[in-house]
C-alpha positions as a printed NumPy array, in Angstrom:
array([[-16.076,  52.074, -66.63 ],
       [-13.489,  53.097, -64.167],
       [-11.278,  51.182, -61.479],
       [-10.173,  51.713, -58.519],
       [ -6.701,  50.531, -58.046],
       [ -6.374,  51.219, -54.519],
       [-10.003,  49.552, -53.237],
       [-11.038,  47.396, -56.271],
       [-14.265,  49.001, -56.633],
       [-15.85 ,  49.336, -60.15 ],
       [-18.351,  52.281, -61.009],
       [-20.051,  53.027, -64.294],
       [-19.384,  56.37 , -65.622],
       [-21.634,  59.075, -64.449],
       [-22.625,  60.152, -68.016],
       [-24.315,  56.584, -68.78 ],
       [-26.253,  56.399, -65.329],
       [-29.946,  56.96 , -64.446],
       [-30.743,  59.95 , -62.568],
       [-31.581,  59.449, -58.651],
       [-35.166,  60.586, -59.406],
       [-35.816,  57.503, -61.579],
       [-36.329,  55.867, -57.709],
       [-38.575,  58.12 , -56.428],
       [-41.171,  57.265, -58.936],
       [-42.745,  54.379, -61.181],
       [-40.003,  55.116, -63.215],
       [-36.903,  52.31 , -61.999],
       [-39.984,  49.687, -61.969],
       [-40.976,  50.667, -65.282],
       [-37.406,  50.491, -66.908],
       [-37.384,  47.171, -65.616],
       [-40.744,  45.994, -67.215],
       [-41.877,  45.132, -63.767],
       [-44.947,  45.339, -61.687],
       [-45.432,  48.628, -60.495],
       [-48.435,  47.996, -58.136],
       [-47.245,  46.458, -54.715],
       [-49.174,  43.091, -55.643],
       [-47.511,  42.9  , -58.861],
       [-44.241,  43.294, -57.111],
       [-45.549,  40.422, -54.821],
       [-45.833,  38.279, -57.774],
       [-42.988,  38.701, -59.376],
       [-40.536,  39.034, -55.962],
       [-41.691,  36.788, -53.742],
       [-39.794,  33.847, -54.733],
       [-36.822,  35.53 , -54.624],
       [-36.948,  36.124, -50.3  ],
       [-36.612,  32.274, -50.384],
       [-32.87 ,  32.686, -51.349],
       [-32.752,  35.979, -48.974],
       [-34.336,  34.046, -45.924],
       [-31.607,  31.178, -46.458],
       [-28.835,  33.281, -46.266],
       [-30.503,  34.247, -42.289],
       [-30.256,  31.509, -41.251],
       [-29.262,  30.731, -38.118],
       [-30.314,  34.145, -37.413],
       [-33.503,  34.883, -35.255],
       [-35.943,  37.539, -36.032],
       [-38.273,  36.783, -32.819],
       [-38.445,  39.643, -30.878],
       [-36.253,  42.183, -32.679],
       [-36.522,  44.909, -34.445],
       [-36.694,  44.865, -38.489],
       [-35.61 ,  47.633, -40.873],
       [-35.101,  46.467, -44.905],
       [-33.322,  49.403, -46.734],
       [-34.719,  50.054, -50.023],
       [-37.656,  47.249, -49.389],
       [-39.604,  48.32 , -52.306],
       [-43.158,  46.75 , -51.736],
       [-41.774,  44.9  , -48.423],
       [-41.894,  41.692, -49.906],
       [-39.024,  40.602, -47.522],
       [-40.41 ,  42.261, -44.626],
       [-44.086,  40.387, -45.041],
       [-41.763,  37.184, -44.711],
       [-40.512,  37.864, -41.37 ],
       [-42.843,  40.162, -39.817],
       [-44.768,  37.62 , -37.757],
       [-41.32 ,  37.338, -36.059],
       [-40.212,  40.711, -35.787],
       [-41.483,  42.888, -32.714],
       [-40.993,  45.672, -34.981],
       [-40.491,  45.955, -38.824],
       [-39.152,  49.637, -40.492],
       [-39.601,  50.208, -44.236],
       [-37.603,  52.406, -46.018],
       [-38.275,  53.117, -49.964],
       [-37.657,  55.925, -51.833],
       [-40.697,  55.179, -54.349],
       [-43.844,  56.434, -53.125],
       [-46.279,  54.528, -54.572],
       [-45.599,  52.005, -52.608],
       [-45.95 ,  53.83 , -49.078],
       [-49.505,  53.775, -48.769],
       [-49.626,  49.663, -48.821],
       [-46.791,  49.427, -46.617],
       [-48.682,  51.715, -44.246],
       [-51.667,  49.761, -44.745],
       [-49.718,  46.18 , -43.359],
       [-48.545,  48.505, -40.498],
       [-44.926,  48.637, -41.111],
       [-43.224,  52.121, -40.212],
       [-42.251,  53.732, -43.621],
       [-39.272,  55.892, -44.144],
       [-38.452,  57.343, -48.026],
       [-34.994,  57.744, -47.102],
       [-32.134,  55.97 , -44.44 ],
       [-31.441,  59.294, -43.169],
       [-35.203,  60.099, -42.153],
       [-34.945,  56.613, -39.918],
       [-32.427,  57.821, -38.475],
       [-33.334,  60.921, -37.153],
       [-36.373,  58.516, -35.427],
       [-34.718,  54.837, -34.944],
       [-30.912,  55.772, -34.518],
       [-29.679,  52.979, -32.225],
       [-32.789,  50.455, -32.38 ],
       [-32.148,  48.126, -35.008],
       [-31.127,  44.456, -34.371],
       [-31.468,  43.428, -37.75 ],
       [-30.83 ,  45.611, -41.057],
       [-31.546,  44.505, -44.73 ],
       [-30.605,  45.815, -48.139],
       [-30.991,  43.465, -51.266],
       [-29.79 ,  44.948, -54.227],
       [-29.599,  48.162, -53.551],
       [-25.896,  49.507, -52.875],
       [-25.056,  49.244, -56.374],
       [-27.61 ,  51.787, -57.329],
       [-26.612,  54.932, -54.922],
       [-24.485,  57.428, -55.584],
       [-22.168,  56.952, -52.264],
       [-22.111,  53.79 , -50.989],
       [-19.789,  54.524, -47.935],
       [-22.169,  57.203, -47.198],
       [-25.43 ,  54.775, -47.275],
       [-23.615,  52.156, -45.227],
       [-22.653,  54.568, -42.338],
       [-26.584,  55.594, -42.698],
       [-27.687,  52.216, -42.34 ],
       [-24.77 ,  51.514, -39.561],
       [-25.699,  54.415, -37.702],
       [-29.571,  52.441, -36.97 ],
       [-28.323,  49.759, -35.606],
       [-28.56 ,  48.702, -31.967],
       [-25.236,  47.313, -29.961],
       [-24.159,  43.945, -31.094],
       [-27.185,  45.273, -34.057],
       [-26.134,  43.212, -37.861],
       [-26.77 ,  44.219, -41.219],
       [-27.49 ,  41.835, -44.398],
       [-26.34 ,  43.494, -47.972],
       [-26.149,  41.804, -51.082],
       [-24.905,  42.881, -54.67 ],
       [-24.083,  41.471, -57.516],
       [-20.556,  39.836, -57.721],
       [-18.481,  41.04 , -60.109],
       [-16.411,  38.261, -60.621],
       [-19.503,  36.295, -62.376],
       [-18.359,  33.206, -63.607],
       [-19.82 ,  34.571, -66.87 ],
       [-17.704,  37.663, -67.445],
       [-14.798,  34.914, -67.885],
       [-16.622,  32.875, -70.148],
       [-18.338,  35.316, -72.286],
       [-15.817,  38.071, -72.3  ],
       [-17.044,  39.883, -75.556],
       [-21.131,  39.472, -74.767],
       [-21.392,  39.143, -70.898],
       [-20.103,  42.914, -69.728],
       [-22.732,  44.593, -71.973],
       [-25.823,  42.545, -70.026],
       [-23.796,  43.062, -66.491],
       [-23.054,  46.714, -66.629],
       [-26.043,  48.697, -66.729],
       [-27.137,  52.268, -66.555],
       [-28.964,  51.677, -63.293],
       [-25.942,  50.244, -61.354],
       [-23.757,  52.58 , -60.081],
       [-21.073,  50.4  , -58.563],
       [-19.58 ,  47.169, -58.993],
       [-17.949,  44.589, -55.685],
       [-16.598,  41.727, -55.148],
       [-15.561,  40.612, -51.875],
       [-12.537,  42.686, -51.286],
       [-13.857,  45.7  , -52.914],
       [-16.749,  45.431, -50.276],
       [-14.935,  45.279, -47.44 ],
       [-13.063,  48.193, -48.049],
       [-16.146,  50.332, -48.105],
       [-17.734,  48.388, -45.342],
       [-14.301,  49.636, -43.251],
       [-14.586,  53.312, -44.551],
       [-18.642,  53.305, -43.489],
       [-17.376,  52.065, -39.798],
       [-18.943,  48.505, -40.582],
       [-16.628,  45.053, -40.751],
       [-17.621,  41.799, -42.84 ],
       [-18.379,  39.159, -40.323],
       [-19.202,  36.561, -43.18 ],
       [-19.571,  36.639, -46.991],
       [-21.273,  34.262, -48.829],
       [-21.431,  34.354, -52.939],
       [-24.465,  32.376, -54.309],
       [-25.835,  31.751, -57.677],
       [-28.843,  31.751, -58.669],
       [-29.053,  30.019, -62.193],
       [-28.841,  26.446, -62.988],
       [-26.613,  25.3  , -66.135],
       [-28.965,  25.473, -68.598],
       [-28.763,  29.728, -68.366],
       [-24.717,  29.716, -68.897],
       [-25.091,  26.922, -71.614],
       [-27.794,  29.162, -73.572],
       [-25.333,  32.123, -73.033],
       [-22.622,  30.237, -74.684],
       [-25.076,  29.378, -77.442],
       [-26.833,  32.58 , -78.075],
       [-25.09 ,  35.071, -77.056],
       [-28.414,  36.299, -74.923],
       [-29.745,  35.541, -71.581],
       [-31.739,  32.828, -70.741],
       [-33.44 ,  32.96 , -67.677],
       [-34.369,  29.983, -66.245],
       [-35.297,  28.248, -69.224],
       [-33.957,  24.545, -68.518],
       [-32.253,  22.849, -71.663],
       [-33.043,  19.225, -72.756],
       [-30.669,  16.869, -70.808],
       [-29.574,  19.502, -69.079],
       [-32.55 ,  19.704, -66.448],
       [-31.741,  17.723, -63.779],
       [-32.144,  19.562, -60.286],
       [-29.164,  17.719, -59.141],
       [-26.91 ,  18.857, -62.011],
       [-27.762,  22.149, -61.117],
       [-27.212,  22.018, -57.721],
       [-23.814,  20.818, -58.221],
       [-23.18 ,  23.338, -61.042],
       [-24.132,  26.282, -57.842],
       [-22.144,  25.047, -55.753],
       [-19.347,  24.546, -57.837],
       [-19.6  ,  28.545, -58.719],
       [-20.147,  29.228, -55.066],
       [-17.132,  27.317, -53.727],
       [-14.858,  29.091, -56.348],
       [-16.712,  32.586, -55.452],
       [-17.631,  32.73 , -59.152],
       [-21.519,  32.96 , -58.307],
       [-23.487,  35.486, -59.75 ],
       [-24.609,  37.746, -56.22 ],
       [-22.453,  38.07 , -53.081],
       [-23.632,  38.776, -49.423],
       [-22.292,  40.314, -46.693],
       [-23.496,  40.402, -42.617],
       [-22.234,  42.977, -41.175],
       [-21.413,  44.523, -37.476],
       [-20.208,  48.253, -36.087],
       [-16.178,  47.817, -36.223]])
């Protein structure tokens, strides 16, 4: 693992990454155990645009054009769509373009093809989890910059590397956070930085997290993840939702996001 004194940024040696092909293909999906069929991506994802739609908010979609960056089956992009005027798909993994085609989005493999057609058009850019994967992630923010419209934002989250857990867990928590398919590692200054070298600045950042007590409470015990799982006594919703916020507040959450304008 290497750091960057200068920016902050954190980036897994070369040698124990995946290959950029592994995105092209079944492959990523597969490493992951998940679906690789777009309706088994539906079932498994969906949920998880309920925590991407609340960081819109206020936002408006209504009217505007759409693109979502690395959108794998456009789970996100079936959320808003009634909204949108227009709605631009771009994923590298094939298999999913012909269903994306089929719900009439316009489908991209790469930033740079959308913006040899859409340079200038987009009002609203999205890329969830997906910057800590490429190999230069100046380079794919001044891609996604260069789409958007005047006044045009862009939504990115990562995972924040100042997790609560890598505190807490010191000796068990790295190995499960660093992994061969993330490339890079933020937090909110490191971000920033990069943002200003793509041409971008951070209008807002927000830092979230997504698990309830219960999952740092099994990590303590076991040494393992644990999901969701709720513990006895340790399930109340309001426990948990004081628990998030707590890690929120202190910027200890699990995932960051950032909106971002042209500087």
């Amino acid at each position: 693992m290497g750091h960057c004194d200068r920016c902050g940024v954190e980036r897994l040696a070369e040698t124990y990454c995946r290959h950029d092909e592994i995105y092209v293909s079944s492959e990523y999906r597969s490493l992951l155990d998940d679906a690789t069929d777009a309706a088994g991506f539906f079932a498994e994802h969906d949920i998880s645009q309920l925590q991407n739609l609340s960081v819109l908010w206020p936002n408006s979609l209504r009217g505007k054009v759409v693109a979502d960056i690395g959108c794998a089956a456009g789970s996100f992009l079936d959320h808003v769509r009634g909204l949108a005027a227009e709605t631009i798909a771009v994923e590298p993994c094939a298999d999913y373009h012909q269903s994306l085609r089929q719900r009439a989005y316009k489908v991209h493999s790469l930033t740079r093809d959308a913006v040899q057609s859409d340079a200038g058009r987009v009002d609203f850019a999205f890329s969830f989890s997906v910057i800590e994967h490429v190999g230069n992630p100046r380079a794919f923010l001044a891609e996604i910059a260069a789409l958007l419209a005047p006044g045009g934002q862009l939504l990115v989250s990562t995972p924040n590397r100042r997790d609560a857990l890598m505190t807490l867990l010191p000796a068990d928590y790295p190995s499960f956070f660093y992994r061969s398919v993330h490339r890079w590692y933020f937090d909110v200054e490191s971000f920033s930085r990069c943002a200003a070298a793509a041409g971008l600045s951070v209008t807002e950042s927000r830092c979230v997290h997504r698990f309830g007590l219960s999952n740092a409470m099994i990590w303590l015990r076991d040494r393992r993840p644990g999901g969701k799982t709720a513990l006895p006594n340790l399930d109340s919703p309001l426990l948990d939702q004081f628990w998030k916020s707590y890690l929120e507040q202190g910027g200890v959450g699990d995932y960051l996001y950032f909106w971002l304008q042209r500087a």
